[in-house]
C-alpha positions in Angstrom: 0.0 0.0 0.0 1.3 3.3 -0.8 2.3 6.2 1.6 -0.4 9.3 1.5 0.9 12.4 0.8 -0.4 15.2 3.0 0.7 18.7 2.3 2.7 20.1 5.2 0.1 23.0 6.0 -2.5 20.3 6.5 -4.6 21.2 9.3 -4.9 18.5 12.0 -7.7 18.7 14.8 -6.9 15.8 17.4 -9.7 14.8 20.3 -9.4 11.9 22.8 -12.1 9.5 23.2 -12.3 6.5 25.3 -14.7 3.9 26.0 -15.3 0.4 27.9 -17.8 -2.0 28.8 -17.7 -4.0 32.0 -19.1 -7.6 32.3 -21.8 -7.9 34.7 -22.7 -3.8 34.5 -26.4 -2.9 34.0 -25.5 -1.6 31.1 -23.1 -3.9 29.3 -24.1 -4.5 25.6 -21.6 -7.0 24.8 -20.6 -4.7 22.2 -18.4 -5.7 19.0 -14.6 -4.6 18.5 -16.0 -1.8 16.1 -18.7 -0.6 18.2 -16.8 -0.3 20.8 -14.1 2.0 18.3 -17.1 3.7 16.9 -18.1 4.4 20.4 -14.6 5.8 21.0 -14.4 8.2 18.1 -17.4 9.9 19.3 -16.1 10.7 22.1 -13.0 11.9 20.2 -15.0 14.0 17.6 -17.0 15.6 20.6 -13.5 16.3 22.4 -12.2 18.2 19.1 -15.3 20.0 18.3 -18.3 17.5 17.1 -18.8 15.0 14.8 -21.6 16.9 13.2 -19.2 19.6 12.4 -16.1 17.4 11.5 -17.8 14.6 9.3 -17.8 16.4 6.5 -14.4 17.4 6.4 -12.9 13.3 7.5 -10.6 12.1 4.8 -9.3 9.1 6.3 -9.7 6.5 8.8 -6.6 4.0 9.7 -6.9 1.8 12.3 -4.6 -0.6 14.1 -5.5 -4.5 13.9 -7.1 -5.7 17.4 -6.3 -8.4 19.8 -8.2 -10.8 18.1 -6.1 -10.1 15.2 -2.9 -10.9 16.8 -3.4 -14.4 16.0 -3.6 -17.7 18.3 -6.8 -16.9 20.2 -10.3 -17.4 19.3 -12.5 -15.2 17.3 -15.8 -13.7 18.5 -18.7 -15.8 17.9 -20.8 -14.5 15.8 -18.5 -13.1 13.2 -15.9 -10.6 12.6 -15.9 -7.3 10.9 -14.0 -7.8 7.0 -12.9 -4.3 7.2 -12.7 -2.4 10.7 -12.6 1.1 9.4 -15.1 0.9 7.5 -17.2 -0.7 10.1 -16.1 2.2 12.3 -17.0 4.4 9.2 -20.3 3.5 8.8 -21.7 2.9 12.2 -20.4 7.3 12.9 -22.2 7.8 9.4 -19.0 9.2 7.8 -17.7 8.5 4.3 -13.8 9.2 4.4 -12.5 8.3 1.1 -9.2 6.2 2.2 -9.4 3.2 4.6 -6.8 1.7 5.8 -5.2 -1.0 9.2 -2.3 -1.5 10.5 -1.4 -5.6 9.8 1.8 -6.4 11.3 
């Protein structure tokens, strides 16, 4: 996969976002891999500004393969996601136009 260019006077906007679930909570949805990074990045677009406001203007989503990725554990049992950042993409109702994981 090739490198994207960015030009250097590229503005970046950077927000935090965190999320968990906790077995045995009240409100514990079992939530998938990319739920639970959708559910993130909301929080990170409402740290930077909102994700109203930025969804028009997201180019690109790269993500980093997850633990079940890592090979030599089980998968999840009802399936796995065939491309994460799109998953992520679709379930925060953005359309960036390069996807993209980390596989090593």
């Amino acid at each position: 996969m090739a490198m994207l260019e960015i030009a250097p006077n590229t503005p970046v906007l950077l927000g935090a976002g965190q999320f968990t679930e906790r077995l045995g909570a009240t409100d514990y949805r079992a939530l998938a891999p990319y739920e639970l990074a959708a559910e993130a990045s909301r929080r990170a677009f409402a740290d930077a500004l909102s994700l109203e406001k930025l969804a028009p203007h997201v180019d690109l989503i790269f993500t980093a393969r997850t633990f079940e990725d890592t090979g030599g554990i089980g998968g999840v049992p009802f399936g796995r996601s065939s491309n994460f950042p799109r998953s992520i993409a679709r379930r925060l109702g953005l359309a960036p136009r390069h996807l993209g994981e980390i596989r090593r």
